[in-house]
DOKE-436444 format. One record per residue (C-alpha): residue number from 1; x, y, z. Coordinates in Angstrom, 1 decimal. Each point is the difference from the previous one (the first is absolute). Layout:
% DOKE-436444
num:X:Y:Z
NUM:X:Y:Z
...
***
This chain:
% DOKE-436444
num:X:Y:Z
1:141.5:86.3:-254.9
2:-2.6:-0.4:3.1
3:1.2:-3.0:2.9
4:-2.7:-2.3:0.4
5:0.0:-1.6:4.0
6:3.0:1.6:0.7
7:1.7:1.9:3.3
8:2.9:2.5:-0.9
9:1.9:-0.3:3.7
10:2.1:3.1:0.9
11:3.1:0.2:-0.9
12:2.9:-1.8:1.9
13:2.0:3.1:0.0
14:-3.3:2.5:1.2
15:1.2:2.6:2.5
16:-2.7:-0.9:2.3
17:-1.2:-2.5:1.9
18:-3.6:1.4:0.6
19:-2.3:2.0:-2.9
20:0.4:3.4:-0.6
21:-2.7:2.3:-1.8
22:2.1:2.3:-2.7
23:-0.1:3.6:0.0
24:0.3:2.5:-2.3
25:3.5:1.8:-1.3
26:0.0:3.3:-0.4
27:-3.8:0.3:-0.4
28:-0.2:-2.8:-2.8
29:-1.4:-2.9:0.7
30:2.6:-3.0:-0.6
31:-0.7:-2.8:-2.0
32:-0.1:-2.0:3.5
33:-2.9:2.6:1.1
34:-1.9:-0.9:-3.0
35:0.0:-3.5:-0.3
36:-0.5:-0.4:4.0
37:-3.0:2.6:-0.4
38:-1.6:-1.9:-3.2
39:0.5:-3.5:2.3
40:-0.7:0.3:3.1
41:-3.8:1.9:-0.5
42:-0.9:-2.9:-2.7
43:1.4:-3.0:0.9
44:-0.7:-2.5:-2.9
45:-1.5:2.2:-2.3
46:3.0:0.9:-2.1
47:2.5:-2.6:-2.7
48:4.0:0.5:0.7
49:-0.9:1.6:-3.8
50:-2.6:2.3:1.4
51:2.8:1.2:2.8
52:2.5:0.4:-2.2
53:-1.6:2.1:-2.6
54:-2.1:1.8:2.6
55:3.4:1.1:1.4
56:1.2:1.1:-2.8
57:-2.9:2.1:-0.7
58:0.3:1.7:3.9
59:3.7:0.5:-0.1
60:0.0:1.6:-3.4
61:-3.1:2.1:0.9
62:-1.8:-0.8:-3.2
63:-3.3:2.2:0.1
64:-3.2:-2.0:0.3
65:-1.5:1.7:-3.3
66:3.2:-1.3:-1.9
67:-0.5:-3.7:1.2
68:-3.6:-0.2:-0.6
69:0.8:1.3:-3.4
70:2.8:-1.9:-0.6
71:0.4:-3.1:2.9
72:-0.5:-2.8:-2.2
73:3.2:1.4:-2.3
74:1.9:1.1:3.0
75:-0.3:-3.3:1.9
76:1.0:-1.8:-3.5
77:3.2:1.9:-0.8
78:0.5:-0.5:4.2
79:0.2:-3.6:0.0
80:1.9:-0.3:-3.8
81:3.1:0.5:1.9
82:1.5:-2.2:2.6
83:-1.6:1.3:3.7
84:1.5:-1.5:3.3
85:-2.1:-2.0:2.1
86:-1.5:0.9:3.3
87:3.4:-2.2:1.5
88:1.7:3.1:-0.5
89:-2.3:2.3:2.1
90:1.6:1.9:2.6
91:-3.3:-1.1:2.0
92:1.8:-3.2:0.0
93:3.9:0.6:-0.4
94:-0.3:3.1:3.0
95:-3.4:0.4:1.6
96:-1.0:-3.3:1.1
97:-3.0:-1.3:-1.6
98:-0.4:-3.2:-1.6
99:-1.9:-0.5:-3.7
100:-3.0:-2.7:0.0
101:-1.7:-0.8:-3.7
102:-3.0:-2.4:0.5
103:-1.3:-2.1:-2.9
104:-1.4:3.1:-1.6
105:3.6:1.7:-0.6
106:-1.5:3.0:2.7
107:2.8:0.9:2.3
108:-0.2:0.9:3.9
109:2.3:1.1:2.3
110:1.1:-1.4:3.7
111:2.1:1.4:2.3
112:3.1:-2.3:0.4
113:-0.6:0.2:4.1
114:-3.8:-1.3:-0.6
115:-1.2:-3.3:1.0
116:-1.5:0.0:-3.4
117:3.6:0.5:-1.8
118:1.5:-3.0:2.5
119:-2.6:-2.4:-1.5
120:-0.8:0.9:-3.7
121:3.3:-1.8:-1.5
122:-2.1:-3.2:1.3
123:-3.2:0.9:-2.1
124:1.7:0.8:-3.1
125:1.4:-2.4:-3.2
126:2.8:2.5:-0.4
127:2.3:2.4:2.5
128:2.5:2.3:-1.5
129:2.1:2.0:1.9
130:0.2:3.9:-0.9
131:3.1:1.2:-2.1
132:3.2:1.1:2.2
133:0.9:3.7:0.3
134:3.9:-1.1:-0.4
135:2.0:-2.8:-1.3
136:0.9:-3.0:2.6
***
């Protein structure tokens, strides 16, 4: 399920030209606030997989005593069922920032206005764009 040398482009239907850092909703964080928290404090640490289930695990507020006991199961019956890919982030559909997977499979993010952004579609074997918000 991990990309391998990819970049995840925003979205061509992204309400912004320039990245935005989410905020929370009514005190919660959003899954946009998690995944841009997890990323952009450990760039290249962490498999689309890791993101995913770490996500998960945030957004559903499972208690830290309950994963240690349980990850391993939790993560299992996580990943037995279909999960979307990071193309459907609202990091990428909404807010701006691009996906990049090195050889590893570990994920960073860049900001789409970043010099970085411009020239990583050049360094890459694959470039996929991020999943529209509506139908063309």
């Amino acid at each position: 399920m991990n990309y391998i040398d990819t970049f995840i482009a925003v979205a061509d239907d992204s309400p912004t030209a320039s990245s935005v850092i989410p905020q929370e909703k009514g005190g919660k964080k959003t899954v946009a606030v998690i995944q841009y928290e997890m990323l952009v404090d450990r760039p290249y640490e962490l498999t689309q997989e890791d993101v995913l289930f770490e996500t998960h695990v945030r957004h559903k507020e499972i208690p830290a005593a309950e994963l240690k006991k349980n990850g391993k199961r939790l993560r299992e019956e996580f990943f037995a069922k279909d999960q979307p890919c990071l193309r459907t982030s609202p990091l990428a559909r909404k807010y701006g920032w691009g996906f990049h997977f090195d050889p590893k499979g570990r994920v960073a993010l860049y900001a789409v206005e970043s010099k970085d952004y411009k020239q990583m579609p050049k360094k890459v074997s694959k470039v996929l764009k991020a999943l529209r918000s509506s139908r063309a």
